[in-house]
ZAMIMAR-587387 format. One record per atom (N, C-alpha, C): atom name; residue number from 1; x, y, z negated. Coordinates in steps of 0.05 Angstrom, whole numbers, plus 5000, padded with zeros to 4 digits. Layout:
! residues N
[pt CA NUM [X Y Z]]
...
//
This chain:
! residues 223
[pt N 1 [9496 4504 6894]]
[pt CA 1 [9495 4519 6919]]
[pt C 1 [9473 4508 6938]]
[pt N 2 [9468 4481 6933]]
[pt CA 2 [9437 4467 6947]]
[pt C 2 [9415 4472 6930]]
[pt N 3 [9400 4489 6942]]
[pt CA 3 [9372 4492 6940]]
[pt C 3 [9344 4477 6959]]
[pt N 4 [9330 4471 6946]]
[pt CA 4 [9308 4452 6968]]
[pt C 4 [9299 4480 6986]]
[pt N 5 [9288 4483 7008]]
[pt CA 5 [9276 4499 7032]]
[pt C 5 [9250 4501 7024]]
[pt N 6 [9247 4521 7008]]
[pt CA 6 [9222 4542 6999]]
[pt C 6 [9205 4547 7030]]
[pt N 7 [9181 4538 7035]]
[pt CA 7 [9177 4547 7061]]
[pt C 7 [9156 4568 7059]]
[pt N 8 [9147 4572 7040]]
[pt CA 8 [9124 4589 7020]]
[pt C 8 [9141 4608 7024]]
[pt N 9 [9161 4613 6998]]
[pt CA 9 [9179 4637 7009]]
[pt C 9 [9189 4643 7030]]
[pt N 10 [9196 4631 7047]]
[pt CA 10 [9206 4639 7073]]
[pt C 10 [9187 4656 7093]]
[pt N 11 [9156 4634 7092]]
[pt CA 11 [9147 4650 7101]]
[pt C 11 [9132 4680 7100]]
[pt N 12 [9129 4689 7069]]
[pt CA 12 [9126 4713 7057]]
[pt C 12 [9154 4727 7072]]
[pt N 13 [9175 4728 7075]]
[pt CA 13 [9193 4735 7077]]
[pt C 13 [9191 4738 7110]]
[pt N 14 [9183 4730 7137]]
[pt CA 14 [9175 4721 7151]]
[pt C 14 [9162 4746 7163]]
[pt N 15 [9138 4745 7143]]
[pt CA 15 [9109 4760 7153]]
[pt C 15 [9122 4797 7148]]
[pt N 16 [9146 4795 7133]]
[pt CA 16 [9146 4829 7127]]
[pt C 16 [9160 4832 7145]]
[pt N 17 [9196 4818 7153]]
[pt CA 17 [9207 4815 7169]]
[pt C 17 [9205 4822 7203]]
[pt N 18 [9192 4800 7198]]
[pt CA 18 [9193 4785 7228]]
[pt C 18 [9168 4773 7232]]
[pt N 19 [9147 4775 7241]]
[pt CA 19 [9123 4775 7248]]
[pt C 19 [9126 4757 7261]]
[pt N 20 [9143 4756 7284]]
[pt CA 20 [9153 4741 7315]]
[pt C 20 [9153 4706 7303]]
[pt N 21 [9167 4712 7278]]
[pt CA 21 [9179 4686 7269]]
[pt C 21 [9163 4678 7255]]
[pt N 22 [9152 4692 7241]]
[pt CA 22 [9132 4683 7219]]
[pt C 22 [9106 4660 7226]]
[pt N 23 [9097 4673 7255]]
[pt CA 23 [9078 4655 7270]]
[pt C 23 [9092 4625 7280]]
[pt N 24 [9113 4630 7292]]
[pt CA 24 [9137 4603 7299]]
[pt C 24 [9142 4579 7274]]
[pt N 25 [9145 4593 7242]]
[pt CA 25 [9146 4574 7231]]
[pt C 25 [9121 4569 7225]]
[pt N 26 [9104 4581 7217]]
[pt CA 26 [9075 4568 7211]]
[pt C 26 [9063 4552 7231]]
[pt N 27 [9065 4549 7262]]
[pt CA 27 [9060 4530 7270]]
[pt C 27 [9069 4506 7277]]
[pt N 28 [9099 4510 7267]]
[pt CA 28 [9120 4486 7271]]
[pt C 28 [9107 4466 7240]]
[pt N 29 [9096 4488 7223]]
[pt CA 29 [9101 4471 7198]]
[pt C 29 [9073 4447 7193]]
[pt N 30 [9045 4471 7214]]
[pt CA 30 [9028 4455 7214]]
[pt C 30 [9015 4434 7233]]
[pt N 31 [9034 4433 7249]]
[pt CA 31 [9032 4413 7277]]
[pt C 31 [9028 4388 7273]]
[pt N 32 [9018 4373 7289]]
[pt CA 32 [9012 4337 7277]]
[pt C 32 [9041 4319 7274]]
[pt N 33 [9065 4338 7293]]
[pt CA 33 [9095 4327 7284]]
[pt C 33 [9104 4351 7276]]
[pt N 34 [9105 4362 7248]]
[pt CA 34 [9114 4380 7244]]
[pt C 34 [9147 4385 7237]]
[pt N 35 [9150 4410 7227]]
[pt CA 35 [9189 4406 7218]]
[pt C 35 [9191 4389 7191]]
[pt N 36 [9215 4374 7210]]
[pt CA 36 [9218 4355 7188]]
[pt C 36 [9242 4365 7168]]
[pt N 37 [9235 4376 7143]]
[pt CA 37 [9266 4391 7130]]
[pt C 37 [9276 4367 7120]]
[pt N 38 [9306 4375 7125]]
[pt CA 38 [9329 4368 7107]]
[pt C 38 [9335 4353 7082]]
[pt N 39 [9342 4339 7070]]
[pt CA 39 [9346 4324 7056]]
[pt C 39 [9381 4332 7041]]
[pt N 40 [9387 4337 7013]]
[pt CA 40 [9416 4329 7013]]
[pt C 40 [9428 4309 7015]]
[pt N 41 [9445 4298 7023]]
[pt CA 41 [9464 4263 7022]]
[pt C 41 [9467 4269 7008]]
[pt N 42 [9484 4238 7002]]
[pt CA 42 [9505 4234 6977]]
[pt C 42 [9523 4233 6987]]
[pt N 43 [9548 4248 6968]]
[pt CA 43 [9569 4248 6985]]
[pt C 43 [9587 4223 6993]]
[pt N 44 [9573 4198 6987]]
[pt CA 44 [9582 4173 6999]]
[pt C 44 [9573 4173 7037]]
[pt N 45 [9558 4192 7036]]
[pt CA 45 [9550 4191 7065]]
[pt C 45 [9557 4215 7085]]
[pt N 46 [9580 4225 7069]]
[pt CA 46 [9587 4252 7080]]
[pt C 46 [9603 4256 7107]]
[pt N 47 [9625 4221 7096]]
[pt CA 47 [9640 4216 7126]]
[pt C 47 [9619 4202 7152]]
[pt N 48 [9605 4190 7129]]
[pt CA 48 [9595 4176 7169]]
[pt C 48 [9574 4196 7171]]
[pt N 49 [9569 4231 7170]]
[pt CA 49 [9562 4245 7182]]
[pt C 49 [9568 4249 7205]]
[pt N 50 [9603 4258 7197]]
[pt CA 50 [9618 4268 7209]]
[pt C 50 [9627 4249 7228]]
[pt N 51 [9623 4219 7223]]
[pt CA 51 [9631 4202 7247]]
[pt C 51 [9604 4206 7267]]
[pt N 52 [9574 4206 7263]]
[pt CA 52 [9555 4198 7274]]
[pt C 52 [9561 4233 7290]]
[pt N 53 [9567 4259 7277]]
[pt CA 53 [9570 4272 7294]]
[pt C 53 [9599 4274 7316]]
[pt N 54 [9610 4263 7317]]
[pt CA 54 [9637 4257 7334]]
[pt C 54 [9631 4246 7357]]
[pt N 55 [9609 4212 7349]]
[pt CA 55 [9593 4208 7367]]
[pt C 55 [9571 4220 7379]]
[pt N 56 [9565 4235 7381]]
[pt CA 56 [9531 4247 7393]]
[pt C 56 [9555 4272 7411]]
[pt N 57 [9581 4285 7412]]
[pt CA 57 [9591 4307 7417]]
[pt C 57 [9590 4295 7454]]
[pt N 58 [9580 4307 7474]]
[pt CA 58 [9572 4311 7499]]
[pt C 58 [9561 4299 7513]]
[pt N 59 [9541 4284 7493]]
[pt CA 59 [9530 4258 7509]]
[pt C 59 [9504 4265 7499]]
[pt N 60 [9486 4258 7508]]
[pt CA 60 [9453 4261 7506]]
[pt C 60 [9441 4245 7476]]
[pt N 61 [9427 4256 7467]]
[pt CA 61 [9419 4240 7444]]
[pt C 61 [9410 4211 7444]]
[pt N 62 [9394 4194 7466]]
[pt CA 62 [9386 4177 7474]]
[pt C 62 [9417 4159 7473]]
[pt N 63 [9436 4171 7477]]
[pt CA 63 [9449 4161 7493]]
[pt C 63 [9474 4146 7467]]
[pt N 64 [9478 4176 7452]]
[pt CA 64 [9490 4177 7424]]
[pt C 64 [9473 4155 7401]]
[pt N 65 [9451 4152 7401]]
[pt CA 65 [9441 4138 7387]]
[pt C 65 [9444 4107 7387]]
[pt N 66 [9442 4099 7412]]
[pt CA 66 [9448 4081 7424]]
[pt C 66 [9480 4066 7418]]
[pt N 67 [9508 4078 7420]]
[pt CA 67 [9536 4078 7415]]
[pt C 67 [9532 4080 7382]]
[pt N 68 [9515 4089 7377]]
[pt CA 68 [9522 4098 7339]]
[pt C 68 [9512 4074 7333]]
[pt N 69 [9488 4058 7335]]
[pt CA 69 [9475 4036 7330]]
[pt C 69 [9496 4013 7339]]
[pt N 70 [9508 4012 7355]]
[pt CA 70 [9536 3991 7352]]
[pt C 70 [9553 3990 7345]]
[pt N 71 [9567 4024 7338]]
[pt CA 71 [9592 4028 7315]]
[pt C 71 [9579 4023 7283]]
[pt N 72 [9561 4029 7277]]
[pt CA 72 [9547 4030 7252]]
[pt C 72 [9545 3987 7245]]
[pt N 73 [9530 3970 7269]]
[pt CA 73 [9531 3954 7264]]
[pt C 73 [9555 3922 7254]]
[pt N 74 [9581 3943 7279]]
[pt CA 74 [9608 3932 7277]]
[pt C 74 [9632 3942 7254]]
[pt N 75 [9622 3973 7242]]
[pt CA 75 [9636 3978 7223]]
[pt C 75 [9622 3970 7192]]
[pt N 76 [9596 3969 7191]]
[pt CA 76 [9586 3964 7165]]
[pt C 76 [9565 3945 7159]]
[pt N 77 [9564 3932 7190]]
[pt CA 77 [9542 3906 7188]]
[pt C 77 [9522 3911 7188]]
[pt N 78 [9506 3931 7187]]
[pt CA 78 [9482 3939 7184]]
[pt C 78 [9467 3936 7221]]
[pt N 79 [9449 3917 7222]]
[pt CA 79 [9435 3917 7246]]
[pt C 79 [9406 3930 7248]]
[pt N 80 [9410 3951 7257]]
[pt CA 80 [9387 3964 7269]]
[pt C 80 [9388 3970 7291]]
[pt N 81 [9360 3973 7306]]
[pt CA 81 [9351 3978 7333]]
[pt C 81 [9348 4002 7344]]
[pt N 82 [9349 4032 7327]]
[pt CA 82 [9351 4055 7320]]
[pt C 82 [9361 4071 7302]]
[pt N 83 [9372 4088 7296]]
[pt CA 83 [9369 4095 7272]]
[pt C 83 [9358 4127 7271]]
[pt N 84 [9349 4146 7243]]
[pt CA 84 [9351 4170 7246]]
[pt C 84 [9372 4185 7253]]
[pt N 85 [9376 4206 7271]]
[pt CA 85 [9400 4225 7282]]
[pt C 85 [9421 4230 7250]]
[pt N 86 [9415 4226 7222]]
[pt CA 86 [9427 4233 7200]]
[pt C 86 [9426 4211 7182]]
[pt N 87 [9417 4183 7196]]
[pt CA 87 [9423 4153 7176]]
[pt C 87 [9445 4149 7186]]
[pt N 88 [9474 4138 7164]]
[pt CA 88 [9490 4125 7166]]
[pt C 88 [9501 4115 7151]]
[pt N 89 [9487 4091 7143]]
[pt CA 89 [9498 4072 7117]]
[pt C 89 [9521 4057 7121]]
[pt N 90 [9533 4049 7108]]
[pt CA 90 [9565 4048 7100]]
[pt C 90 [9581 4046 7118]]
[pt N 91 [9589 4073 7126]]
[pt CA 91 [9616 4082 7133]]
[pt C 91 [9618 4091 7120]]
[pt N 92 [9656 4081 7116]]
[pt CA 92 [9668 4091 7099]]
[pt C 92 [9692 4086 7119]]
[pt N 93 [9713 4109 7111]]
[pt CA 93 [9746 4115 7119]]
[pt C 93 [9754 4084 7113]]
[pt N 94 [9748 4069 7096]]
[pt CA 94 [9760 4041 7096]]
[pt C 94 [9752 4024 7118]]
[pt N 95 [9726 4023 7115]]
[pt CA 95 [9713 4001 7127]]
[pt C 95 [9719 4015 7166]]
[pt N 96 [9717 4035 7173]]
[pt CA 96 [9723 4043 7191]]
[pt C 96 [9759 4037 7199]]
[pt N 97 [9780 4031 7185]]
[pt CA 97 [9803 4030 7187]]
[pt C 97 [9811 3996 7190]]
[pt N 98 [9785 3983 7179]]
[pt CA 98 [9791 3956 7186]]
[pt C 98 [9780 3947 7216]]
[pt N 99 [9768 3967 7224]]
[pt CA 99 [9761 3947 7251]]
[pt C 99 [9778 3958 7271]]
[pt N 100 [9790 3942 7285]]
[pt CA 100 [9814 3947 7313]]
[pt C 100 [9804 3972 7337]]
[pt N 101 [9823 3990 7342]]
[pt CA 101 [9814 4002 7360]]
[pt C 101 [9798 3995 7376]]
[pt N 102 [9806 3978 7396]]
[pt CA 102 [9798 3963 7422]]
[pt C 102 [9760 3959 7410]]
[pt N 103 [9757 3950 7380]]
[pt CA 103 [9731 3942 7382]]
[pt C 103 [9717 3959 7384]]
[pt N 104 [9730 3986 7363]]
[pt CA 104 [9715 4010 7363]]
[pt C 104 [9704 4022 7395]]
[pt N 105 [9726 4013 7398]]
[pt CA 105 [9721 4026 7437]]
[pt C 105 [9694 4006 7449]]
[pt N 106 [9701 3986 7448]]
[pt CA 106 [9672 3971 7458]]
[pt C 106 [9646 3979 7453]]
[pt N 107 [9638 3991 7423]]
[pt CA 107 [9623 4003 7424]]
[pt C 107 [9612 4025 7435]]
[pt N 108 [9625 4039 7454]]
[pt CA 108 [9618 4053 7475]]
[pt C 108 [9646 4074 7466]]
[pt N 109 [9651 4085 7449]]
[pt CA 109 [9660 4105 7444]]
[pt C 109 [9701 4113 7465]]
[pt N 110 [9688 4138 7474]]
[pt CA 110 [9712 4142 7486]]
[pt C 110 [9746 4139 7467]]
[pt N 111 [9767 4140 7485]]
[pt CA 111 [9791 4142 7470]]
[pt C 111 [9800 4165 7457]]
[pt N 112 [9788 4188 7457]]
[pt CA 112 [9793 4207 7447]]
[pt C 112 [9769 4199 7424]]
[pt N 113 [9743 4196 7431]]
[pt CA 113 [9728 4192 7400]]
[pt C 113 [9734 4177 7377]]
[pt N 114 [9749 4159 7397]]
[pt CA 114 [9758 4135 7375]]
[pt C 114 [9779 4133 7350]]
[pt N 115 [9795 4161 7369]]
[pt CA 115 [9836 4175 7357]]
[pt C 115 [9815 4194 7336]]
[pt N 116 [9794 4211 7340]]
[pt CA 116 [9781 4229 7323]]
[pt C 116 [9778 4210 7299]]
[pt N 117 [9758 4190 7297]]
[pt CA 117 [9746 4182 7271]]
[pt C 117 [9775 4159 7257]]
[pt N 118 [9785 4153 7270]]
[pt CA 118 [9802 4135 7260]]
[pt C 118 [9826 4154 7247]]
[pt N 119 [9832 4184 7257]]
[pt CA 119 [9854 4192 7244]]
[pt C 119 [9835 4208 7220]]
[pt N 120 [9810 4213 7224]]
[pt CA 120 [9794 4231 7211]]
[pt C 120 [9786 4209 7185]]
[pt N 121 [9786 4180 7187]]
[pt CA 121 [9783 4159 7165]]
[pt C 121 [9813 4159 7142]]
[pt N 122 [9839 4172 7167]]
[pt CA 122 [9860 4161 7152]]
[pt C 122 [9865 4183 7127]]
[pt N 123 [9854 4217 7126]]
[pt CA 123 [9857 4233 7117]]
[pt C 123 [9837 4249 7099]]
[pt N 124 [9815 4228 7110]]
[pt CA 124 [9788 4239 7090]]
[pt C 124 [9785 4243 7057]]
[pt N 125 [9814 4233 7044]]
[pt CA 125 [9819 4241 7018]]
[pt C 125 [9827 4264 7018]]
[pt N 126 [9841 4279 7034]]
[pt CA 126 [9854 4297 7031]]
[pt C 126 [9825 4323 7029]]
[pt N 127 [9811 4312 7044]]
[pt CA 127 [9787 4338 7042]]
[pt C 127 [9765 4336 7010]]
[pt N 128 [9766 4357 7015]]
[pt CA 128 [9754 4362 6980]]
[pt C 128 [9725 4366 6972]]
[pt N 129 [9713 4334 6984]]
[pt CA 129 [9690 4338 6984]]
[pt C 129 [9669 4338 6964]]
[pt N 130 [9691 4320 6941]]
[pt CA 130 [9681 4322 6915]]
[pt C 130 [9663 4348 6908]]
[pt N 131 [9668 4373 6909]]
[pt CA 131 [9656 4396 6902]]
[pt C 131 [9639 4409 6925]]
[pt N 132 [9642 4394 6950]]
[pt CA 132 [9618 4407 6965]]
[pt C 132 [9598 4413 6956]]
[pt N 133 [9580 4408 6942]]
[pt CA 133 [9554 4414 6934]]
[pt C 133 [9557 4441 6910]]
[pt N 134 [9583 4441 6903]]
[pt CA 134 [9571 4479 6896]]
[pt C 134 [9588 4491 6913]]
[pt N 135 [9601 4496 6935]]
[pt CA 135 [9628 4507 6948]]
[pt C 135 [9603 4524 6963]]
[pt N 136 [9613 4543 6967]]
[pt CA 136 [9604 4569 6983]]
[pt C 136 [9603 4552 7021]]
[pt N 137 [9580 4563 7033]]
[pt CA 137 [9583 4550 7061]]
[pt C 137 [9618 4551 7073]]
[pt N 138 [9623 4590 7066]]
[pt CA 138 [9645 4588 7095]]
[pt C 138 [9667 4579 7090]]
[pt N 139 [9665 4566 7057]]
[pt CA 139 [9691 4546 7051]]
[pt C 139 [9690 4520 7061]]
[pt N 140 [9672 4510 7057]]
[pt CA 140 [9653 4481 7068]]
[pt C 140 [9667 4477 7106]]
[pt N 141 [9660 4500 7113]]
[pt CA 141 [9672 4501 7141]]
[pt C 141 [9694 4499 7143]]
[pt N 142 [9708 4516 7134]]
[pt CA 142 [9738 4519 7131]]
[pt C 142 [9753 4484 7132]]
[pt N 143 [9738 4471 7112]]
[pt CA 143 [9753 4456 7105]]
[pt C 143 [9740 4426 7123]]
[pt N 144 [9727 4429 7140]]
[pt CA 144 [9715 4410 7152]]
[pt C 144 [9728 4408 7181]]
[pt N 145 [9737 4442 7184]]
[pt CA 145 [9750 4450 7215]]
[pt C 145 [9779 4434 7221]]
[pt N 146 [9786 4422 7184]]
[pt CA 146 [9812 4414 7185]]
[pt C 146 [9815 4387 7203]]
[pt N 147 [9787 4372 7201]]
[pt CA 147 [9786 4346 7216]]
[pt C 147 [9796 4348 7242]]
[pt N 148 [9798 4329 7253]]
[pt CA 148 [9809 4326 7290]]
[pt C 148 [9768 4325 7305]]
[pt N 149 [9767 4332 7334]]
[pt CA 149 [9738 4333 7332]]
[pt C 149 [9716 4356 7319]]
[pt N 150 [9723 4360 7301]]
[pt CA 150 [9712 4387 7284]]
[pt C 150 [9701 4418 7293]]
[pt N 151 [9684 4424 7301]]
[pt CA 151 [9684 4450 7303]]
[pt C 151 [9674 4464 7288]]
[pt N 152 [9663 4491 7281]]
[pt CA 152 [9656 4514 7269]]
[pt C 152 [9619 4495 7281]]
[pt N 153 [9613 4489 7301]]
[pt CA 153 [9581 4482 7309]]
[pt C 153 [9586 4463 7298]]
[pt N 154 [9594 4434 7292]]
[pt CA 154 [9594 4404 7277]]
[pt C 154 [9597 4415 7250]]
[pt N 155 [9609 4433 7235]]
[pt CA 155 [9610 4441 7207]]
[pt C 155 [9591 4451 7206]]
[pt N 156 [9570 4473 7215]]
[pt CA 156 [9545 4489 7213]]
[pt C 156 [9528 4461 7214]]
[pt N 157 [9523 4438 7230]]
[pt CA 157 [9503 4417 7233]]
[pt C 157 [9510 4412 7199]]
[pt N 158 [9529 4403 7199]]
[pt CA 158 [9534 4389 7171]]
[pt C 158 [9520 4403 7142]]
[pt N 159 [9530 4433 7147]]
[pt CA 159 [9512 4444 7118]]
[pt C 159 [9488 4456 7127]]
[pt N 160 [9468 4446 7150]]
[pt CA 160 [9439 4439 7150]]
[pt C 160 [9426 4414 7142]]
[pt N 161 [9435 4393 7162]]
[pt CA 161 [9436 4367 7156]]
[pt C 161 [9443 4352 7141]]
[pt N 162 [9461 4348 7128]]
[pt CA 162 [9480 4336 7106]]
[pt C 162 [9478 4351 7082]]
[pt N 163 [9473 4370 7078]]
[pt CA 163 [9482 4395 7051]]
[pt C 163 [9454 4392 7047]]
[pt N 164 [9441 4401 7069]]
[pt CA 164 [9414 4415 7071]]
[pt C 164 [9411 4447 7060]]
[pt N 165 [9426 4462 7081]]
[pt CA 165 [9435 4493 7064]]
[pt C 165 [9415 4502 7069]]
[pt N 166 [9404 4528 7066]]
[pt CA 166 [9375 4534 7074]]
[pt C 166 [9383 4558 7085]]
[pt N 167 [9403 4568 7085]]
[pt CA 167 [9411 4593 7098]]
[pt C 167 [9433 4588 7121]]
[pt N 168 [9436 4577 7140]]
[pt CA 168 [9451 4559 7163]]
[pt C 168 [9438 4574 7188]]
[pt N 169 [9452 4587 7205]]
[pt CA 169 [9450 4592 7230]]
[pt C 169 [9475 4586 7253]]
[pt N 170 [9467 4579 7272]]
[pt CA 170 [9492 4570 7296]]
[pt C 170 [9493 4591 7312]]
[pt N 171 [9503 4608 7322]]
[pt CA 171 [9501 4620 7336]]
[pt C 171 [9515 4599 7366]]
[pt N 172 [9528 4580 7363]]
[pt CA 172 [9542 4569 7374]]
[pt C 172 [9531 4550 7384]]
[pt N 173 [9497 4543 7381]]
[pt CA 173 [9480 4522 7390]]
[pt C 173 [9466 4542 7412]]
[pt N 174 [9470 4518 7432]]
[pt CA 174 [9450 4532 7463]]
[pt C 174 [9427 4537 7458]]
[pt N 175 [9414 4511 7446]]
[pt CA 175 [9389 4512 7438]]
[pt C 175 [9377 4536 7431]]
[pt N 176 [9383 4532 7410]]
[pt CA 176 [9381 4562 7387]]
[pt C 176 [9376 4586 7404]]
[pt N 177 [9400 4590 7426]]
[pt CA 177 [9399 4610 7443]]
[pt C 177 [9376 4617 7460]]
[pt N 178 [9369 4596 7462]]
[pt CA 178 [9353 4598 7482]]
[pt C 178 [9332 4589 7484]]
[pt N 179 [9318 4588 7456]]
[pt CA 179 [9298 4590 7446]]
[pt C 179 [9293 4618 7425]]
[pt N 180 [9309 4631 7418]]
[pt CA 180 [9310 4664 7409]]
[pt C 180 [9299 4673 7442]]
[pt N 181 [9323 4675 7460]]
[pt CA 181 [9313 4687 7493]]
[pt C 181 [9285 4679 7493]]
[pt N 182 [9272 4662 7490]]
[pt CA 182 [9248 4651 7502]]
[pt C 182 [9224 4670 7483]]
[pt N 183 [9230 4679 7465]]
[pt CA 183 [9204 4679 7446]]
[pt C 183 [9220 4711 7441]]
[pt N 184 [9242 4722 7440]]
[pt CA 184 [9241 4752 7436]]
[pt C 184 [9246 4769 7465]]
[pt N 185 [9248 4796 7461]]
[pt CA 185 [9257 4810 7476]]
[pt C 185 [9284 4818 7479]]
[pt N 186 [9297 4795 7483]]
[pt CA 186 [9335 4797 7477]]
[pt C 186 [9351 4780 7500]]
[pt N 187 [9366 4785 7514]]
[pt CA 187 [9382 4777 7538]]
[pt C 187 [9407 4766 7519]]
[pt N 188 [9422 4753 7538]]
[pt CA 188 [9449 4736 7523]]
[pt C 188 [9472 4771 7518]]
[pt N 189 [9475 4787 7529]]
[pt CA 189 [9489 4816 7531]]
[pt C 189 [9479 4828 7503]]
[pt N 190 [9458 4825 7495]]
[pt CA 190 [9445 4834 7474]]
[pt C 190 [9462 4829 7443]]
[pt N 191 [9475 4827 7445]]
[pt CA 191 [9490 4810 7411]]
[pt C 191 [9482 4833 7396]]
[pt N 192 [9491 4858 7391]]
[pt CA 192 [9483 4876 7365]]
[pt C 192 [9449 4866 7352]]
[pt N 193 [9430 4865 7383]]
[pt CA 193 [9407 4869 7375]]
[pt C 193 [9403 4830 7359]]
[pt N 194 [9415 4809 7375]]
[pt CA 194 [9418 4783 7359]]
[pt C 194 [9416 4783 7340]]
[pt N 195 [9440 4794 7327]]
[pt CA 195 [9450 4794 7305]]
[pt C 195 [9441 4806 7283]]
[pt N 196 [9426 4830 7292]]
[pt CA 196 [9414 4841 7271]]
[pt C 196 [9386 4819 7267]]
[pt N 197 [9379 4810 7280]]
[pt CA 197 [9359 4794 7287]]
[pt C 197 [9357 4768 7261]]
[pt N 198 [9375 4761 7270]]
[pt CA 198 [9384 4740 7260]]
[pt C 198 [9393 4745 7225]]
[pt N 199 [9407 4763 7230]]
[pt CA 199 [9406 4763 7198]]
[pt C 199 [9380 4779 7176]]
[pt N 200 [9364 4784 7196]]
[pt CA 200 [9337 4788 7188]]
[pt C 200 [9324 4758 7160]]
[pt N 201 [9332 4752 7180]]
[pt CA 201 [9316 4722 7168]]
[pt C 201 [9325 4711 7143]]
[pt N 202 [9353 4711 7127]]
[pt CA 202 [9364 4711 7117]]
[pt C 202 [9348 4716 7091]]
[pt N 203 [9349 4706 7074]]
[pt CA 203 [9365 4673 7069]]
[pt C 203 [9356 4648 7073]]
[pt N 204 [9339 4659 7097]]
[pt CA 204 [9319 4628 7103]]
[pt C 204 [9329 4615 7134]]
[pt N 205 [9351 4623 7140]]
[pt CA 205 [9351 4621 7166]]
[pt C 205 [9355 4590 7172]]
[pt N 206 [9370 4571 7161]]
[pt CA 206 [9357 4548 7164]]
[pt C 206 [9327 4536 7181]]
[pt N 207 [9305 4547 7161]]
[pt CA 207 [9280 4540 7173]]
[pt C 207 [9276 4558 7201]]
[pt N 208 [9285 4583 7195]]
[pt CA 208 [9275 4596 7223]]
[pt C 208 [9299 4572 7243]]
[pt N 209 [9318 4568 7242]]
[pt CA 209 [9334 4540 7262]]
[pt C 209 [9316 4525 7270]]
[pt N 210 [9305 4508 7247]]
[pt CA 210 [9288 4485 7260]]
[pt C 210 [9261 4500 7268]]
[pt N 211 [9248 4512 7266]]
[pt CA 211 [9227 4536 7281]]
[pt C 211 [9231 4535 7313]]
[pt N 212 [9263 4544 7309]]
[pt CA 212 [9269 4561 7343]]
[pt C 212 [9278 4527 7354]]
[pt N 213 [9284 4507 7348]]
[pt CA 213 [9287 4485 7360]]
[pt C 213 [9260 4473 7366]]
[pt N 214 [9242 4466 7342]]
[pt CA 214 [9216 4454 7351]]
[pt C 214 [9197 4466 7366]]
[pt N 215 [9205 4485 7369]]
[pt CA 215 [9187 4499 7393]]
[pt C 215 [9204 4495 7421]]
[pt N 216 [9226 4495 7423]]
[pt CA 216 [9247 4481 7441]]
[pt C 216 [9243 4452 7459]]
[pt N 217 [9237 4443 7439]]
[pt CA 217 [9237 4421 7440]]
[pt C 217 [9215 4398 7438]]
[pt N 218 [9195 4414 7434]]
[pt CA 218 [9164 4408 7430]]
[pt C 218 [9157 4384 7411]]
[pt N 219 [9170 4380 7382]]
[pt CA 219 [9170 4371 7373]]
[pt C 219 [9188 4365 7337]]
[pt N 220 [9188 4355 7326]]
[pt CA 220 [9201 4364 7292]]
[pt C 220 [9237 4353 7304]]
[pt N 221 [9250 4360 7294]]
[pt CA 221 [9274 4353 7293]]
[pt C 221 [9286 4333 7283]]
[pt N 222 [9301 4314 7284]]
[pt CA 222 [9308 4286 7276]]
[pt C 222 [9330 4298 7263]]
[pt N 223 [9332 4287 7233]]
[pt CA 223 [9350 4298 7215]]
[pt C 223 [9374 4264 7214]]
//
């Protein structure tokens, strides 16, 4: 069900399409920081996705990076001074279950973030991640929504980021929103015309994502 992000095809697909978009990825792709695509994990790195996204949930990225770089260093020893928004070497549901609340908390993380990954470490057998890599996306979600913390937008990050799906859209990301508003002729009231929009792009919508972000954001996206 993981395919690498054809950007050749996409953008043939693009130019018949969507003209609008077609120009958006071609210059996202040829920029001096261009889009940076996706990578699949291994599914040894599937939970401390899902922890590194628990952490980043209402706090600024600067800010998330920062708290993840001291849970990452206190749960698996690993000292770094940064990391990528999608590095997280060894967490694991174990190694996460041995360190004491109270420490977890020092690392910046609130008491509710802390009840998320710690009950989300105690149950992470129960999710069936073994077969993620051929499972259809809206099962992938389904079964990710079961976590504490979890939403339908943290499961969509995950099978871009983590999966690397190539057909992934959020409708549930501001961003996104409001970088479609910026570059079409469509108001937030508009959903039929979105939607049709959006599934235009299809089955590349992935890249048109990181497209409508790096133009957002004036720069490639940190995976």
């Amino acid at each position: 069900m993981t395919f690498p992000i054809d950007t050749q095809a996409a953008l043939k697909h693009f130019i018949v399409v969507d003209p609008t978009m077609a120009a958006l990825v071609s210059t996202a792709l040829t920029a001096p920081a261009p889009i940076a695509l996706p990578e699949a994990k291994s599914q040894s790195d599937y939970f401390g996705s899902i922890v590194r996204s628990i952490v980043s949930q209402q706090i600024s990225v600067k800010a998330a990076d920062a708290v993840f770089v001291r849970v990452l260093a206190r749960v698996s020893g690993v000292e770094v001074v940064r990391t990528q928004r999608r590095d997280t070497p060894g967490i694991t549901p174990e190694r996460v279950l041995a360190v004491p609340e109270d420490e977890l908390r020092a690392c910046g993380l609130s008491l509710q973030k802390t009840k998320y990954i710690r009950h989300n470490a105690l149950v992470w057998d129960s999710i069936d991640t073994k077969h993620f890599a051929t499972r259809p996306d809206n099962e992938i979600i389904e079964e990710l929504v079961k976590l504490y913390g979890i939403g339908r937008w943290t499961a969509e990050m995950f099978l871009m980021f983590t999966l690397a799906r190539p057909d992934v859209f959020s409708f549930g990301d501001l961003g996104l929103m409001q970088s479609i508003y910026e570059h079409y002729p469509v108001k937030p009231h508009h959903v039929r015309k979105i939607n049709t929009l959006v599934e235009s792009w299809a089955p590349h919508r992935t890249l048109a994502s990181l497209a409508l972000w790096w133009h957002k954001d004036g720069g490639p996206v940190l995976l």
